[in-house]
C-alpha positions as CSV (number, residue, x, y, z in Angstrom):
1,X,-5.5,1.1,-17.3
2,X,-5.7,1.2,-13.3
3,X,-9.2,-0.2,-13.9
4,X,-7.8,-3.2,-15.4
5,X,-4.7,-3.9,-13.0
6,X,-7.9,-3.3,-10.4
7,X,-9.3,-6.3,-11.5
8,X,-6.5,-8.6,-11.8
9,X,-5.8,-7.9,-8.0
10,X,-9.7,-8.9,-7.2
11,X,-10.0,-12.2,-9.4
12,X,-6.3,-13.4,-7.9
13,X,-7.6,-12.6,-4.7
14,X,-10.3,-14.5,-5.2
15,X,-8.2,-17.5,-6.6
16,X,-6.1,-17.4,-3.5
17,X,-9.0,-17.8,-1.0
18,X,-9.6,-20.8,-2.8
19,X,-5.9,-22.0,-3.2
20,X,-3.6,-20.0,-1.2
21,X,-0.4,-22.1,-2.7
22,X,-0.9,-20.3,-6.2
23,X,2.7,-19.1,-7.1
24,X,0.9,-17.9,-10.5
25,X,-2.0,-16.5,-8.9
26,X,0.5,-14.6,-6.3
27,X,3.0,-13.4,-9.2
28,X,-0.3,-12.0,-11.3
29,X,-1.8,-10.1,-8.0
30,X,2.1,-8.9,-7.7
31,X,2.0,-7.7,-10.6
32,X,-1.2,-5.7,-10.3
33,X,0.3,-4.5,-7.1
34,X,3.2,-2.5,-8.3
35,X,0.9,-1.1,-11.3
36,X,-1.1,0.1,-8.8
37,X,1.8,0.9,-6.7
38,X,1.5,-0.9,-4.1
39,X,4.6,-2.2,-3.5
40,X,4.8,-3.5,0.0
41,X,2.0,-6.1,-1.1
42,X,3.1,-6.6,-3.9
43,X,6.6,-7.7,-2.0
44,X,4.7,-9.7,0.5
45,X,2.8,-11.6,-2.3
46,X,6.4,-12.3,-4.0
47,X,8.0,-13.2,-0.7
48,X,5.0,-15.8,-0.2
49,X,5.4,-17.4,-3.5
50,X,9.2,-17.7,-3.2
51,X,9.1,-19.2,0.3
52,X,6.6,-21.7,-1.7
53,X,9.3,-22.0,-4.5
54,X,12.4,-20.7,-4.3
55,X,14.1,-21.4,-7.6
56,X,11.4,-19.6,-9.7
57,X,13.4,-16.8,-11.7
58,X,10.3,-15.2,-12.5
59,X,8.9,-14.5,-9.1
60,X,12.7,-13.6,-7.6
61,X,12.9,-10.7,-10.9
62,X,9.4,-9.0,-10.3
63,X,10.6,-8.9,-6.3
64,X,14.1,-7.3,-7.3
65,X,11.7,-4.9,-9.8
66,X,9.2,-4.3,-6.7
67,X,11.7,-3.4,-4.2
68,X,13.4,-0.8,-6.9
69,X,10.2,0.8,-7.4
70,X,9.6,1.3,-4.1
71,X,12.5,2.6,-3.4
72,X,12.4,4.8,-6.3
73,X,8.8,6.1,-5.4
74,X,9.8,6.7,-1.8
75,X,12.6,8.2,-3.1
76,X,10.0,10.9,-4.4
77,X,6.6,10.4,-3.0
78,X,7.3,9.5,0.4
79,X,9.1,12.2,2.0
80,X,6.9,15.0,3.3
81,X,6.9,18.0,1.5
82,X,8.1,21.5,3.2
């Protein structure tokens, strides 16, 4: 599955070059983002497209379900281990 989510992030990054104002490109490479957990460009993605459109529900729902994730997997991953 990581393969897939892999790809997504490559073809909507290549969309962007070409169009950076993609709100859907943005929300899909998002989306591969946190499946591939990262989360911290997946938020910056999500930021982006809201600053391009703020009153898009889906864009502000994935960033609420990015910034949980993140915290939930620094909440496990990130904290050294003794």
């Amino acid at each position: 599955m990581g393969e897939f989510w892999t790809d997504v992030d490559v073809i909507c990054t290549r969309i962007l070059s070409r169009n950076p104002h993609s709100i859907k490109a943005r929300y899909r490479r998002a989306r591969a983002k946190i499946e591939l957990h990262d989360y911290n460009s997946s938020i910056e993605d999500l930021q982006i497209a809201i600053s391009m459109d703020s009153s898009n529900s889906a864009v502000q729902a994935l960033l609420r379900d990015a910034k949980k994730r993140r915290r939930q997997w620094c909440d496990t991953d990130c904290l050294p281990r003794l």
